[in-house]
N, C-alpha and C positions, 0 to 999 in steps of 0.2 A: 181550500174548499173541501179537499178527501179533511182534511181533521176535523173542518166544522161540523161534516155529517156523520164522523163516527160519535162527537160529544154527541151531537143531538140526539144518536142512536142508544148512548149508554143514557142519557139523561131522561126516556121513556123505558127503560130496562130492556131494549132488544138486545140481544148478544150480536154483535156486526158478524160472526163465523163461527160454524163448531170448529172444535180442534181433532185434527185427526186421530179416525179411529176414536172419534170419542165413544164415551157408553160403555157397559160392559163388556169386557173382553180385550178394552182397548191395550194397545201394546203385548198380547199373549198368543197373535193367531187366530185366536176366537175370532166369531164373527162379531161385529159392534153394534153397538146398541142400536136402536130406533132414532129415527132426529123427527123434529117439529114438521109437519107436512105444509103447514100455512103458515109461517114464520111472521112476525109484525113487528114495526107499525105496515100498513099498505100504502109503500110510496107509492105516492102517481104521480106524474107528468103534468097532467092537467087534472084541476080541481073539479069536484063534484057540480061545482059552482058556473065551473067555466064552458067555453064552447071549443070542440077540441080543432085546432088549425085545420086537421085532412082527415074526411070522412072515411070508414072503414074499408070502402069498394075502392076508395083513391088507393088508400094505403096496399091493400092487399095486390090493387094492379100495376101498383111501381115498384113494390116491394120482390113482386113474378117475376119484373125482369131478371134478378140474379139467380144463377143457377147452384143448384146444389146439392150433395150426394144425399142417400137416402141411409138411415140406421133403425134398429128396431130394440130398442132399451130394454133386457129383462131384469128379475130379479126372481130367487127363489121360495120355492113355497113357504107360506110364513107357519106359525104355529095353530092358530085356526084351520088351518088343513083345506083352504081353500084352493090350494096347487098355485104354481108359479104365475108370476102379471110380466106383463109385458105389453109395449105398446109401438107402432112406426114415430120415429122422431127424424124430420126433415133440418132442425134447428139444434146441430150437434157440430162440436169445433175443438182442436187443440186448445190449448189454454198456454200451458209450461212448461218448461223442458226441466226445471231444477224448484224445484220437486217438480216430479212429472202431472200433471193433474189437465184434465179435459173437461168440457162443460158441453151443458145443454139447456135447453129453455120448455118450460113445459107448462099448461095451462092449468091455472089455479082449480077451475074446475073439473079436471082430470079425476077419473074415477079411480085409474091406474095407477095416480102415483102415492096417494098415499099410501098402499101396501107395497111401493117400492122405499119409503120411508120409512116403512115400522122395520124394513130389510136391512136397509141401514148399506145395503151393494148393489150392486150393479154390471150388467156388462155389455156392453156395447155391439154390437152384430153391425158391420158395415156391410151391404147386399149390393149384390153385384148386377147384372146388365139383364139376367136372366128374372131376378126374384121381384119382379114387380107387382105377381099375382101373393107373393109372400109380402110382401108391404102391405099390402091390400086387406089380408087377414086383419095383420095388426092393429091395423085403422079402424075397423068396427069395431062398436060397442056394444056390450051387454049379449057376446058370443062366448065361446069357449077359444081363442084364440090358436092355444096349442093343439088344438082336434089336426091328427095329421103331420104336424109339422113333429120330426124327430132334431132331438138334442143331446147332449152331453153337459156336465156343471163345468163350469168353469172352471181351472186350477185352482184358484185361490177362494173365492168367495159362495162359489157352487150354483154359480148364478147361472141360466140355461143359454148354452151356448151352441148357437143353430149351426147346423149340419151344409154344408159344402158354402158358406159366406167366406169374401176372400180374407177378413181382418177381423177382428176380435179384441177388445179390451176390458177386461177384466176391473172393477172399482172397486172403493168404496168412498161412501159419499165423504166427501170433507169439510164441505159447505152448502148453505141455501139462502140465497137473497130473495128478497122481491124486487119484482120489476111490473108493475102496472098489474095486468090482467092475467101475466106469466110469472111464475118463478124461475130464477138462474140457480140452475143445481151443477156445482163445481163436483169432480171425481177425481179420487186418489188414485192413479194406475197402480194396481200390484200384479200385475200379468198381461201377455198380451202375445198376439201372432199372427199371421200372414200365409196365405198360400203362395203370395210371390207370384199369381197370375190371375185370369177374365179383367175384366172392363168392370169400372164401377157401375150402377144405378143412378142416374140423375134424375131432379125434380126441377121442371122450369116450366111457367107459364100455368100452371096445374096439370102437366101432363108429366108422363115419363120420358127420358131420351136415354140416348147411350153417348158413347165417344165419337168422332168420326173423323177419317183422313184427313 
């Protein structure tokens, strides 16, 4: 099945993955070039045609049951001079250990991510039990999200790296799928770190929680 979808994928000219670090600069350090922010064709699951199995309010209310930590995706200012994007991503996960790479899922319509695209990095801010009102920023639209919030660049990619978050991972992108109404954006770890203490941020049911005895 994976071979018949990659022919079918060369045989409409989609590339199935960039190669890392692709783009300019790739293999020197430099930052890497920009990738595709709507990659094609647009698999779906169910046709334009068809009637989809579970209505969106089923899906999102059985989907609430599973719990899960909360992150806030940046990338830094592009050359347009527009200052750095960033947005809350609840739909963030390991991926690999060899190569190391992590992924996320993020919506085709996102205003955010294509200037995380044209970045071509990434770095991941895991938020801890406290930063709920700091999730919160990052979830509106059409603010200035960073108003307030202090950071530092990441080591590696210069990507903004928020201030007292207990974990941190540094990208760059390696890959982008489609997936329905979302795309799956794979990351190359090239850094990363830990306070080694607090409690994560969880998201369940659409509310916030923490840990508990």
């Amino acid at each position: 099945m994976a071979a018949t979808v990659v022919r079918y994928l060369r045989s409409v000219g989609s590339p199935t993955s960039a190669p890392p670090e692709a783009g300019p600069g790739a293999g020197t350090g430099k930052r890497p070039g920009p990738v595709d922010a709507l990659p094609r064709p647009d698999l779906r699951a169910v046709g334009a045609d068809e009637r989809a199995p579970v209505g969106p309010a089923e899906f999102r209310a059985v989907l609430g049951n599973f719990a899960s930590g909360v992150t806030v995706i940046t990338a830094p200012s592009g050359a347009d001079g527009a200052g750095p994007a960033g947005f809350a991503c609840q739909s963030f996960a390991a991926l690999s250990l060899d190569p190391p790479l992590v992924t996320f899922m993020v919506a085709r319509t996102s205003a955010t991510w294509p200037r995380i695209a044209r970045a071509g990095v990434f770095c991941v801010n895991i938020l801890g039990a406290e930063q709920g009102a700091l999730c919160r920023s990052f979830a509106v639209s059409g603010a200035d999200k960073f108003a307030g919030v202090t950071h530092t660049p990441a080591p590696v990619t210069g990507s903004p790296q928020l201030d007292a978050v207990p974990a941190w991972i540094d990208c760059r992108i390696h890959a982008v799928h489609t997936g329905g109404d979302h795309l799956i954006v794979v990351g190359r770890v090239v850094a990363m770190g830990a306070a080694g203490e607090g409690e994560p941020l969880l998201f369940h049911k659409g509310r916030f929680g923490r840990l508990a005895d």
